[in-house]
Backbone as ProteinMPNN parsed JSONL, in Angstrom:
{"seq_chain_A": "XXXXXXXXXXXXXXXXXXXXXXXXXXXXXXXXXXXXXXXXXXXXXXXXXXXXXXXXXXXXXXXXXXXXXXXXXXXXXXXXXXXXXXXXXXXXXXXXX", "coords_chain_A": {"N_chain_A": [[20.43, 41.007, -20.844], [20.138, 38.098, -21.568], [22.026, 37.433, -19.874], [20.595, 38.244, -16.687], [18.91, 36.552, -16.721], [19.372, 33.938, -16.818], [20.776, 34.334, -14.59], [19.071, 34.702, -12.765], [18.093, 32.076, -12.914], [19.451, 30.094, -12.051], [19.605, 31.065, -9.363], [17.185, 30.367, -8.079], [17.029, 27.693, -8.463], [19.17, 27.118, -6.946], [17.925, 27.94, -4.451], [15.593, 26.044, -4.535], [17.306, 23.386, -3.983], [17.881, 23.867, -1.846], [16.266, 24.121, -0.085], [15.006, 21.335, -0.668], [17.14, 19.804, 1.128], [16.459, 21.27, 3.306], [14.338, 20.155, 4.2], [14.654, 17.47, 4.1], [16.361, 17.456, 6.46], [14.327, 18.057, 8.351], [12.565, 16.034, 8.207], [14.264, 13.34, 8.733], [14.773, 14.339, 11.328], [12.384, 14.052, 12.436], [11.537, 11.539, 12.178], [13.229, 10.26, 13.766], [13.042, 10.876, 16.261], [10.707, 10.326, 16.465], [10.969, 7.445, 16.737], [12.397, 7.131, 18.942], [10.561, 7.771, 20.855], [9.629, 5.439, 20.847], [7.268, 5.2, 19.128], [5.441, 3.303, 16.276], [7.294, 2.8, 13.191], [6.241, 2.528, 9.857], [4.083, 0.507, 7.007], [1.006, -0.691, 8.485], [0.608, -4.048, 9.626], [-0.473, -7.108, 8.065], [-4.131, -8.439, 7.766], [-5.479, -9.428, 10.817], [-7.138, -11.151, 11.003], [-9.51, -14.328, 11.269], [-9.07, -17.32, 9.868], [-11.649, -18.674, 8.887], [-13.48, -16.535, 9.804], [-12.97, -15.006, 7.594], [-13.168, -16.209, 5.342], [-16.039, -16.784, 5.642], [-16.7, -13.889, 5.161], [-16.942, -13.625, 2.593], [-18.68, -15.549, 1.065], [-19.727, -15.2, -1.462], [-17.684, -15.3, -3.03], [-16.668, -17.904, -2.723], [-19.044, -19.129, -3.152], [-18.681, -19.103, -5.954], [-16.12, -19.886, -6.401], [-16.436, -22.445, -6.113], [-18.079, -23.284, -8.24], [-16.786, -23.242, -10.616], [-15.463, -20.919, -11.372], [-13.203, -18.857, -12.876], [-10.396, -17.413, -11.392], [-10.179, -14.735, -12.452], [-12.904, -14.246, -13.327], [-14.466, -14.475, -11.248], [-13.696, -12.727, -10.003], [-14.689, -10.423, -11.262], [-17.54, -10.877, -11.661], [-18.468, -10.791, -8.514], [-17.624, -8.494, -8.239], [-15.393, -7.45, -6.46], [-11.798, -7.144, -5.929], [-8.942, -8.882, -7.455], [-6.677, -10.103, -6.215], [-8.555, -10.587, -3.625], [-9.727, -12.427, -4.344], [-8.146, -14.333, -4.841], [-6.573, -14.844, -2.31], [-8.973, -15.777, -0.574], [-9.33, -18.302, -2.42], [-6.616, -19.346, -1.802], [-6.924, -19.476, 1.284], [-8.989, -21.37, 1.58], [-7.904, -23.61, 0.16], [-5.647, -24.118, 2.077], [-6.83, -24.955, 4.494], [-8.048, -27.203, 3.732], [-5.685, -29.112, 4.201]], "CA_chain_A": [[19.109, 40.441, -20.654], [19.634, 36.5, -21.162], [22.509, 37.498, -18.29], [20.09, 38.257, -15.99], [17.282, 35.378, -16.618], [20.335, 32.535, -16.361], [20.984, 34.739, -12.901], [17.607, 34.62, -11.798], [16.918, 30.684, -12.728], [20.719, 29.518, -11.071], [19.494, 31.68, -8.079], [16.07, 29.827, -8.03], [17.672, 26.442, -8.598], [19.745, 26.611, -5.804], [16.752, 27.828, -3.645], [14.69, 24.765, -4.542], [17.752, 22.434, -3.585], [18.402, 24.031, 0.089], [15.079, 23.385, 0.576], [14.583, 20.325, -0.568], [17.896, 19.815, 1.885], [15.794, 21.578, 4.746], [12.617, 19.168, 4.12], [15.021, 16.303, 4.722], [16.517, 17.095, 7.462], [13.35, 17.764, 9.072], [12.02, 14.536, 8.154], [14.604, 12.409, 9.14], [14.768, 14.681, 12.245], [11.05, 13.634, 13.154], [11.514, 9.99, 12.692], [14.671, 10.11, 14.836], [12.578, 11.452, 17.162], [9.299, 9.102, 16.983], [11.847, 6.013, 17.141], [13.082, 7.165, 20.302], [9.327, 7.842, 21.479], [8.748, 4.325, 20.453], [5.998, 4.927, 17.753], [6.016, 2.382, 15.278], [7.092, 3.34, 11.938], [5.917, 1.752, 8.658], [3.016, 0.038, 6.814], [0.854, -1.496, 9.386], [0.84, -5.338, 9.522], [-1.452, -7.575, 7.246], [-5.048, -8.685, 8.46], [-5.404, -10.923, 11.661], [-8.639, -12.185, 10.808], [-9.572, -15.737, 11.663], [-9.751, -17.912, 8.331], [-13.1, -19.16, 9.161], [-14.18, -15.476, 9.701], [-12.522, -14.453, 6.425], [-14.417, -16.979, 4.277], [-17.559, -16.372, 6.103], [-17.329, -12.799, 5.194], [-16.536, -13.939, 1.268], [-19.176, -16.39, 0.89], [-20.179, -15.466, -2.773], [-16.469, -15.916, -3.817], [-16.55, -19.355, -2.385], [-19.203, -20.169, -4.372], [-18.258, -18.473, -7.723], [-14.768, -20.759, -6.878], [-16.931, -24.027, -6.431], [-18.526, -23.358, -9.768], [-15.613, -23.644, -11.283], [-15.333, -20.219, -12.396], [-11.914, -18.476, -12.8], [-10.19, -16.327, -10.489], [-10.952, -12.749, -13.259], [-14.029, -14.356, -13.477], [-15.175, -14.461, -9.896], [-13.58, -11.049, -9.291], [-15.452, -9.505, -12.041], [-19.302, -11.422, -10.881], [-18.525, -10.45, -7.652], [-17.585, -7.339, -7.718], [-14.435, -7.919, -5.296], [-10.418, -7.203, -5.926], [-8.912, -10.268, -8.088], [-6.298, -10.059, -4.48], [-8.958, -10.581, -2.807], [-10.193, -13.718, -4.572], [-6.852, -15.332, -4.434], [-6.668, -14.745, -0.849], [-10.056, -16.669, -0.759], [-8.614, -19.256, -2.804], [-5.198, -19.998, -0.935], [-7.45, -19.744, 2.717], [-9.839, -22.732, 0.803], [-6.961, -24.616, -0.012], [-5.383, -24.131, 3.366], [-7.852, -25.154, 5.134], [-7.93, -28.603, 3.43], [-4.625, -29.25, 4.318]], "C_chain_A": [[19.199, 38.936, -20.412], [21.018, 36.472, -20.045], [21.588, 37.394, -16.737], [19.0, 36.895, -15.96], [18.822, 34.494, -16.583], [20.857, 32.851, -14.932], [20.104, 34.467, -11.787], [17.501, 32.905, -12.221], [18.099, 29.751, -11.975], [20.384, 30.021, -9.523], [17.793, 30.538, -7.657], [15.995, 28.217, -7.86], [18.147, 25.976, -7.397], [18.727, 26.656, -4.542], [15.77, 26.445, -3.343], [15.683, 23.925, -3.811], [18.26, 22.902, -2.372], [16.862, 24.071, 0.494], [14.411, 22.524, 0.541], [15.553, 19.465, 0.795], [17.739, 19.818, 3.403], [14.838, 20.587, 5.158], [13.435, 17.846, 4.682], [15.373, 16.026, 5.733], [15.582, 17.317, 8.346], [12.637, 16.621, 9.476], [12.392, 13.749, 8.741], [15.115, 12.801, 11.291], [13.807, 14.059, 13.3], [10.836, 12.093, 13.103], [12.461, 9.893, 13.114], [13.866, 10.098, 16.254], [10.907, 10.576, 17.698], [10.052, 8.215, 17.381], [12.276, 6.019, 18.286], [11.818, 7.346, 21.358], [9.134, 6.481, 21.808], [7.671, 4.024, 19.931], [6.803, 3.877, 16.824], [6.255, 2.778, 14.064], [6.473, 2.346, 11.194], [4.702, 1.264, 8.319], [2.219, -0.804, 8.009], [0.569, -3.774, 8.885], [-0.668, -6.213, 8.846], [-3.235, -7.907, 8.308], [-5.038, -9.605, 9.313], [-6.638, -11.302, 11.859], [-8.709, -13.562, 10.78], [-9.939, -16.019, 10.062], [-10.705, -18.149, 8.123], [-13.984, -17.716, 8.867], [-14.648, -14.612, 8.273], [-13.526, -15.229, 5.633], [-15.756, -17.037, 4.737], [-17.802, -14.975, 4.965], [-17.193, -12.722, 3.591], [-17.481, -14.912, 0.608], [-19.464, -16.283, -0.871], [-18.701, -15.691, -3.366], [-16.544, -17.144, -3.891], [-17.604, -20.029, -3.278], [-19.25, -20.306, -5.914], [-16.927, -19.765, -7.758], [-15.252, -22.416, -6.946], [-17.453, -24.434, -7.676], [-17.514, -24.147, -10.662], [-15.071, -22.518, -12.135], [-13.664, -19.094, -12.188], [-11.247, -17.41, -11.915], [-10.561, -14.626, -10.944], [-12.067, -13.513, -12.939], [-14.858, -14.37, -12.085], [-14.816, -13.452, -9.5], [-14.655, -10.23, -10.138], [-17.382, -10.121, -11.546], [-19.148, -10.818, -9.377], [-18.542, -8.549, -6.921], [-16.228, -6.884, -7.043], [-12.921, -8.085, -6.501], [-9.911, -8.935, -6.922], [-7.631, -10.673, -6.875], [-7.405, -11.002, -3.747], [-9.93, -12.516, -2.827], [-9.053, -15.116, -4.433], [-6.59, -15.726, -3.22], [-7.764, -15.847, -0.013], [-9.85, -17.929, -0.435], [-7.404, -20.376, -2.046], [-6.18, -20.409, 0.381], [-8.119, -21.51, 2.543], [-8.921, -23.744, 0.603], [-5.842, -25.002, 1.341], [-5.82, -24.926, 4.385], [-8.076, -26.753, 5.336], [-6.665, -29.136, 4.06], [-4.798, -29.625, 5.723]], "O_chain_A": [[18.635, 38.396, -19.46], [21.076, 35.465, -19.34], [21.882, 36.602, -15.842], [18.443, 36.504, -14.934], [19.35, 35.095, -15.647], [21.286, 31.979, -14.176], [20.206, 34.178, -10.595], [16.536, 32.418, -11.631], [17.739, 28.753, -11.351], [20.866, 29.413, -8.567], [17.805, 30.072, -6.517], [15.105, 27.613, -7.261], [17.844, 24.929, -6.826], [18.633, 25.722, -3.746], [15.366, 25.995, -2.271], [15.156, 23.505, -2.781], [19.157, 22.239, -1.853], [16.574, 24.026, 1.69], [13.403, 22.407, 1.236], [14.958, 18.615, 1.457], [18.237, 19.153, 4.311], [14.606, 20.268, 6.324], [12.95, 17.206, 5.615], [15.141, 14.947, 6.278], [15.847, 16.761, 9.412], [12.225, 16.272, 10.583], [11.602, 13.102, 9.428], [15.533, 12.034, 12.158], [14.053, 13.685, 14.446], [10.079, 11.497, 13.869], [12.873, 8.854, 12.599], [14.137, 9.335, 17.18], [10.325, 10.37, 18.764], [9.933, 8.006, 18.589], [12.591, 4.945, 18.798], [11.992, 7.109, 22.554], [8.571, 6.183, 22.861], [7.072, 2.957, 20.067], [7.996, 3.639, 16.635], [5.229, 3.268, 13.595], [6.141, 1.305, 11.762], [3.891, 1.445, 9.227], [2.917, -1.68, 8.518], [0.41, -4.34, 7.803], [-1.797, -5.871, 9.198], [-3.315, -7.539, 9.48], [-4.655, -10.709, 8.925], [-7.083, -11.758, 12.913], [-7.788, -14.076, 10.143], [-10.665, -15.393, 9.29], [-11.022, -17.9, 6.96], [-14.886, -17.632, 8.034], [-15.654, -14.01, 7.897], [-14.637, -14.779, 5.353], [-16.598, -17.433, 3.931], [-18.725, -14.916, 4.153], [-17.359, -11.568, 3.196], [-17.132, -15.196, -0.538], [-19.396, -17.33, -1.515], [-18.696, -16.419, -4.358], [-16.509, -17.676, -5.001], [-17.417, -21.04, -3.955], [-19.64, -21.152, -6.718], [-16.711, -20.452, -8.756], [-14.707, -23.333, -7.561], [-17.372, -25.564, -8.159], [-17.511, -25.261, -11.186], [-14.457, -22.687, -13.188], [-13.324, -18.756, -11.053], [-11.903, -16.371, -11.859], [-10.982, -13.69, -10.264], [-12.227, -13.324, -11.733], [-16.079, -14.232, -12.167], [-15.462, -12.976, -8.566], [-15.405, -9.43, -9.579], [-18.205, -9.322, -11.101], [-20.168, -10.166, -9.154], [-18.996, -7.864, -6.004], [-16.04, -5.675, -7.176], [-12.873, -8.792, -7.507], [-10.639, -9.927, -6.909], [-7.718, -11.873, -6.615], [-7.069, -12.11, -3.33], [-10.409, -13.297, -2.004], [-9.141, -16.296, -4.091], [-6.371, -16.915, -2.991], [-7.441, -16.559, 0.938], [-9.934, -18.586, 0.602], [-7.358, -21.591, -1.851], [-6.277, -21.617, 0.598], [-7.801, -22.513, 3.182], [-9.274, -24.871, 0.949], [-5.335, -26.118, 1.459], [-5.034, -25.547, 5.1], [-8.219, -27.408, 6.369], [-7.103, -30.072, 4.729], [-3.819, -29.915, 6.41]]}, "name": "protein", "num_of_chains": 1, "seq": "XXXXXXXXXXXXXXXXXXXXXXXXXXXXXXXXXXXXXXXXXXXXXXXXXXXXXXXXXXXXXXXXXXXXXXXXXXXXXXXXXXXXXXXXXXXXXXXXX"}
């Protein structure tokens, strides 16, 4: 009896790892195969939004940060990513520069 169940979960075992085996080489089959299409792989590339546009479209950050109120603290009044206030921030200070 515990012959057979250590037969059946070594037989089941190896199943899972020739097909996790199969899954890969499919995978790396199909981006072999876009790359040579010339699709692009990977995350796409950050925002190319104009700075001007960007702090337009942020205006209550800008003036939560003129307050003087803290970067949590203007994410949390706002509503808005604490990312997204930093981002803000750096553009504002940029800008000056």
């Amino acid at each position: 009896m515990v012959n057979a169940i250590l037969i059946m979960l070594a037989l089941l075992a190896e199943m899972a790892r020739s097909e996790v085996t199969t899954l890969r080489e499919r995978i790396k089959s199909g981006l072999a195969q876009a790359k040579c299409k010339g699709i692009k792989l990977g995350r796409p590339k950050g925002t190319s939004t104009n700075r001007d546009i960007f702090l337009r479209k942020h205006k209550d950050i800008l003036r939560q940060l003129k307050k003087g109120q803290s970067v949590r603290n203007t994410a949390k009044i706002t509503g808005k990513g604490v990312s997204t206030v930093q981002r803000v921030k750096f553009a504002v200070a940029a800008r000056k520069i």
